[in-house]
C-alpha positions in Angstrom: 124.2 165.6 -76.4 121.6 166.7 -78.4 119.2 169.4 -77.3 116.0 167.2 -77.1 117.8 164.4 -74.8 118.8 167.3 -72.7 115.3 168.1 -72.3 114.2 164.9 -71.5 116.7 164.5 -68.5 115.7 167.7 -67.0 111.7 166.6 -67.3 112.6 163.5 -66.0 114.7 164.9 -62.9 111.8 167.5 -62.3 109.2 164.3 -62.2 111.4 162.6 -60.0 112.1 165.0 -57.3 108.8 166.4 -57.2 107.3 162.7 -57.3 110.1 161.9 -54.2 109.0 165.4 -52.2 105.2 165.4 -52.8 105.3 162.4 -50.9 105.7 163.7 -47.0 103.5 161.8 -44.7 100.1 163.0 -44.3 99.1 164.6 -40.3 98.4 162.2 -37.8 94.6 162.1 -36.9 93.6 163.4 -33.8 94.1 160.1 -31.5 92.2 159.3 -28.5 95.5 159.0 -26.8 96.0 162.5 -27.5 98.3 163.8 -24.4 95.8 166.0 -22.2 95.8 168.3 -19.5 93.8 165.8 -17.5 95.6 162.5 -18.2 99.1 164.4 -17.4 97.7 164.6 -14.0 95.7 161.6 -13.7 97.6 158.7 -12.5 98.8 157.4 -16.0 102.2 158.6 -15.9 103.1 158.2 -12.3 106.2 156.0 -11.4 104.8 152.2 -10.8 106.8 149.9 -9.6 109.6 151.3 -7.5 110.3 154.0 -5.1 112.8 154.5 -3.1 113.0 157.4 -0.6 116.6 157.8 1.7 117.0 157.3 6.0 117.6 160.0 7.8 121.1 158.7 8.5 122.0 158.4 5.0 123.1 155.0 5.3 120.1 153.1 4.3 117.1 153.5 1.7 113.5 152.9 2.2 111.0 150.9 0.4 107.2 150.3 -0.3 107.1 146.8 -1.4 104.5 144.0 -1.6 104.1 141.9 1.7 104.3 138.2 1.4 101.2 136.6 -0.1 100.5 139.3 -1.8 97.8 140.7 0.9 99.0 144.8 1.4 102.2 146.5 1.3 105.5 146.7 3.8 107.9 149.4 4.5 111.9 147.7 3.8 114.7 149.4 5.3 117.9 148.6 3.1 121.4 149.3 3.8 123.3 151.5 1.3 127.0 149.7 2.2 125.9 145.8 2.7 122.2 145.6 1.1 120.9 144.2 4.6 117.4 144.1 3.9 115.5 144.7 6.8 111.0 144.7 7.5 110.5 148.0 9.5 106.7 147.8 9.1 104.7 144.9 8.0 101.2 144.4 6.2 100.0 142.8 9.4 100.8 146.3 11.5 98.7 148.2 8.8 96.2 146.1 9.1 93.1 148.2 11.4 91.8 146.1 14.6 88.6 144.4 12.9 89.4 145.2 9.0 89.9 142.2 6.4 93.1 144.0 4.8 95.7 146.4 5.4 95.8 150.0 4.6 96.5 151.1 1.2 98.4 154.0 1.6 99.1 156.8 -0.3 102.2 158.0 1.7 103.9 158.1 5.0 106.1 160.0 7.3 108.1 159.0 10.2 108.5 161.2 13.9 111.5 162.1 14.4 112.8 159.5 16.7 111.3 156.7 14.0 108.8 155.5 16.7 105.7 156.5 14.9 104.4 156.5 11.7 101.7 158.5 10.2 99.8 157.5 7.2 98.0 159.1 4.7 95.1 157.3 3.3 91.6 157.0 1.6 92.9 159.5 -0.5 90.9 161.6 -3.1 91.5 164.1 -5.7 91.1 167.9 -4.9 92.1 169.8 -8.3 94.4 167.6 -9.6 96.4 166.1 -6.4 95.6 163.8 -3.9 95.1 165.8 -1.1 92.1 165.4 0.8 92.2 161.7 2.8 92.0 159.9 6.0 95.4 160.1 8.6 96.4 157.0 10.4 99.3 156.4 12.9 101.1 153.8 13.8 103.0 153.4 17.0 105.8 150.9 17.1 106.3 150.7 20.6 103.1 150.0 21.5 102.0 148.3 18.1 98.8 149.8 17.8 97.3 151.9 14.3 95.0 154.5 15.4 93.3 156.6 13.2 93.3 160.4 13.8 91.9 162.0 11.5 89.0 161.2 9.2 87.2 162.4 5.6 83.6 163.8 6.5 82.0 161.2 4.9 79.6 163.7 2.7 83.0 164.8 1.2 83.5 161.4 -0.2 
């Protein structure tokens, strides 16, 4: 080959690859859905839908999931072995003597002989949890929700 095609390749090959690397994308711009501090702890990224939490026993699963008529929420007991799905609380039992709705809840806790339930409520954020709210229990022998324990109301 002669020395001036020889050349000629070699421009070419250096217009080529620097044309083919010179074009690497340019930074993003800084988005308003930037991940923050703040909206990793806001309620953005928390689990929706389903939660499941285990019995005691180990034989059964619990869940919080919408009551019937879509009015409030019910604790299901299921049954690990047979899926025997079974209402332990309903929306109507977490409903307070005189109030339109049940309780939204944040979370709950059983005694230890499953009798009573306390739950936490009217929560609101201090630093970044929810941990500052209203207490509520719920007896299941007697079927009464009493509340026990209650935000001062200038902390709300």
């Amino acid at each position: 080959m002669p020395r001036t095609t020889l050349r000629a390749l070699a421009l070419l090959q250096l217009t080529l690859a620097t044309a083919l690397f010179a074009q690497t994308p340019a930074a993003p711009a800084a988005s308003p859905a930037a991940l923050t501090v703040p909206r990793i702890f806001s309620s953005e990224f928390s689990a929706r839908g389903w939660a499941a939490a285990l019995d005691r026993g180990g034989t059964a699963f619990l869940t919080v999931e919408p009551a019937p008529g879509g009015r409030g929420r019910e604790i299901v007991r299921h049954e690990t072995a047979t899926d025997a799905r079974t209402v332990l609380v309903t929306a109507a039992q977490l409903t307070p003597p005189g109030a339109n709705a049940p309780l939204a809840f944040q979370s709950f806790a059983w005694s230890n002989d499953n009798t009573k339930l306390l739950l936490f409520t009217n929560t609101t954020k201090v630093w970044r949890l929810n941990t500052r709210g209203d207490y509520w229990v719920l007896d299941r022998t007697s079927n009464t929700l009493k509340q026990i324990g209650a935000m001062p109301r200038h902390r709300r």
